[in-house]
N, C-alpha and C positions, 0 to 999 in steps of 0.2 A: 825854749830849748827843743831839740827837733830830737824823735822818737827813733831810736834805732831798732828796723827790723831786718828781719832775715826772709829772705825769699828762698823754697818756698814757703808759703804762709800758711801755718796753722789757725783754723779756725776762730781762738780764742786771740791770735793776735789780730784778724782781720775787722773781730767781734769789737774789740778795743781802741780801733781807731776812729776819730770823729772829724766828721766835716770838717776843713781849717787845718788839722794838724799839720805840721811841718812834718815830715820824715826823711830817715837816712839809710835808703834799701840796701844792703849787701847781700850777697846768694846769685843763686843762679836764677835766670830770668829768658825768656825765649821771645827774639824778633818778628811780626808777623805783621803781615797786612792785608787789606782786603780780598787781594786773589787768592793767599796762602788761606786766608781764613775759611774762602767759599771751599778751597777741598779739603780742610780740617770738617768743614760741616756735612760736606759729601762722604767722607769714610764715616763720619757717627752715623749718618744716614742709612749706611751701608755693615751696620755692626761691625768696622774694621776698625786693628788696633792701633792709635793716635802710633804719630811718629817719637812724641815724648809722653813725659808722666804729665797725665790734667790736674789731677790731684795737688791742690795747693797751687798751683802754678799762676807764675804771673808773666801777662803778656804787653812786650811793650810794642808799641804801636809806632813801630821806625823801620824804614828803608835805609840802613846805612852807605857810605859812598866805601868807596874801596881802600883801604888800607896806607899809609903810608910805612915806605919798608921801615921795620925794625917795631911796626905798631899795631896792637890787636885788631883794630877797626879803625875808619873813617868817619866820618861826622855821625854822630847817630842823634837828631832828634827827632821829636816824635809830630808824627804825621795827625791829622783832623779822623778825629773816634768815630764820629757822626756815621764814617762809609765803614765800619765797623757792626753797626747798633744791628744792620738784620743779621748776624750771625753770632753777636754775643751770648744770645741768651742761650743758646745750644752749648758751647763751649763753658758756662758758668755751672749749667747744667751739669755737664761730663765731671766736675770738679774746682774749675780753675777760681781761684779766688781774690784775686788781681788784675789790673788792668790798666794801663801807664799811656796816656793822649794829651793832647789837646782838644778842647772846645766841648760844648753839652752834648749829653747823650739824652738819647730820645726813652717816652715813657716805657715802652718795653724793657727796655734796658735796665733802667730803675727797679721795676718790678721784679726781674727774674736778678736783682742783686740784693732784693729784702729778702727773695725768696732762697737764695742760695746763700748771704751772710757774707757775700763778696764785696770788695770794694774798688773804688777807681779814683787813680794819682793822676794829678797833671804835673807834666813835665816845663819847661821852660822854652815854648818854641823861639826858632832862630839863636839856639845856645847849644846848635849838633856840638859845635867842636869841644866846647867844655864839657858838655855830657858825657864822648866819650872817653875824656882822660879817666872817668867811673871806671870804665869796662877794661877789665885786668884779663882776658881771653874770650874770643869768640870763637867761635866751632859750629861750621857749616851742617845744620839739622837732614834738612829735606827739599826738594823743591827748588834744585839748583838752576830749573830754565828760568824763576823767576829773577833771578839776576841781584838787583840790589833788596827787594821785596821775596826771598828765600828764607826761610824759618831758619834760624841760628841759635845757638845756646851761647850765652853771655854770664860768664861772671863777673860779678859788678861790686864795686866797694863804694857803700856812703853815697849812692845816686840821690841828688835834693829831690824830694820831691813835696807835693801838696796833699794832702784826701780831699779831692774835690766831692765827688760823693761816698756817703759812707753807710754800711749795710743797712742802717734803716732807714737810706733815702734821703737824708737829709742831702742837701744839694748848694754846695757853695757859691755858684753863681747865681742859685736866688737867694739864699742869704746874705752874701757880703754885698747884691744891688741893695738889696731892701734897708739894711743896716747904711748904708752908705746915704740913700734915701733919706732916710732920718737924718741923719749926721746934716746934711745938708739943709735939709729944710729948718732945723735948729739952728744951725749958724744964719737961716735970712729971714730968723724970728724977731 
């Protein structure tokens, strides 16, 4: 049965969830991708104040497509973390304690998410359109040259997601290989 959280997330809910879990995010959650991210890291850089609250904040990792009338958003899934990982750990830092992709993040990453108590969901690539029947309002943040890749504030009901990794590292694509591993080598026992 899949864990219903609120975003944004409080520490002791972050603290709580483990590698593998199912969850079902509602709250408010903010768009971002790699070029938004590099001047999210250029104003910390620059002791200037974020365009949103970092504090608890979760960031999903999508360029959505534009709207169809009468609907809050267009496709929104989530894009490859990986061109994320050099600017994460700044941003985990400032607060943020969530983090919504596909595919692994590199060891930095990991580190500065045992060290902050954050953790990171995988979303369902190639399932934009279902995803965002989730998102019940979007609202244009900052960074409108960036076009579809602009920071947006999204509230979201029940987004499926996974804890692929979870604050102390544990890391679900080497555990459910490793597990899987076994499984297999037992069945051609």
């Amino acid at each position: 049965m899949p864990k219903r959280i609120t975003a944004p997330l409080d520490f002791e809910t972050a603290q709580s969830l483990r590698s593998g879990d199912s969850v079902l995010l509602s709250g408010t959650i903010y768009t971002a991708r790699d070029a938004a991210h590099k001047r999210l890291c250029e104003l910390a850089a620059e002791n200037k104040p974020m365009p949103f609250p970092m504090e608890g904040a979760v960031i999903y990792y999508a360029g959505p497509t534009p709207a169809r009338p009468g609907q809050p958003i267009g496709s929104a899934g989530p894009t490859t973390s990986y061109r994320m990982d050099a600017y994460a750990p700044t941003l985990l830092r400032l607060g943020e304690l969530g983090m919504i992709g596909k595919g692994s993040r590199g060891p930095e990453v990991i580190d500065a998410m045992k060290e902050t108590g954050a953790v990171y969901f995988g979303a369902i690539g190639g399932a934009g359109a279902l995803l965002a029947r989730c998102v019940k309002s979007a609202e244009l943040v900052c960074y409108e040259d960036l076009g579809a890749e602009a920071v947006r504030r999204l509230e979201v009901k029940d987004l499926p997601l996974t804890v692929v990794i979870d604050s102390l590292g544990n890391d679900l694509y080497q555990t459910g290989r490793a597990a899987y591993l076994a499984w297999r080598e037992q069945q051609e026992a």
